[in-house]
C-alpha positions, 0 to 999 in steps of 0.5 A: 388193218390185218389180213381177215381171219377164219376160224372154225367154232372148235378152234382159238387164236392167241394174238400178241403186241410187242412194245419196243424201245427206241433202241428196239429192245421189247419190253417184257410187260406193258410199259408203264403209264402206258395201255394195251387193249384186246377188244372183240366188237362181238364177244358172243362170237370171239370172245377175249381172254387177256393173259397176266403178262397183258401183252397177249390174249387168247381169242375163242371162237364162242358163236358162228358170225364175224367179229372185229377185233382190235389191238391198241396201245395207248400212252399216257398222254392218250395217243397211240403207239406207232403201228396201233392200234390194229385190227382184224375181221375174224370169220368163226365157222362151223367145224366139221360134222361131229353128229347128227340128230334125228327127230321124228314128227308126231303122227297126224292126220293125212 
């Protein structure tokens, strides 16, 4: 498992795999046959936005809370890459103070 992460709620985490051959030369897209996951176990706190090259996502900080997220790469006879899958806690916080919103009560009896 990766280092934890925090974030704060006005931030976005890009997040990446690279596939290498076994002569340790990186594909450009996802090999074929083969499978690469980006999943959050709390998308209403980081959500997943998968990129076109489907090597890389961006993670948004869409509620305060605390997610898993988790990296994999299947092959096509279902096990994984040697290093995947991977996976990270990733703590989203509250940003710095922007405003203040005052309410004052209705009056009542003392």
């Amino acid at each position: 498992m990766a280092n934890p992460i925090t974030m704060t709620s006005d931030q976005k985490l890009a997040v990446g795999v690279t596939i290498l051959d076994k002569g340790g030369e990186a594909f450009a897209t996802v090999p074929p046959n083969h499978a690469v996951s980006f999943t959050s176990s709390d998308p209403s706190v980081v959500g997943v936005a998968v990129r076109p090259d489907g090597l890389n996502a961006d993670l948004s900080s869409d509620n305060i809370g605390t997610s898993e997220v988790i990296v994999s790469v299947t092959k096509p006879d279902g096990t994984h890459l040697i290093g995947s899958p991977d996976a990270t806690m990733i703590t989203v916080a509250n940003a710095e103070p922007g405003s203040a919103n005052i309410t004052f009560g209705a009056p009542e009896p003392e």
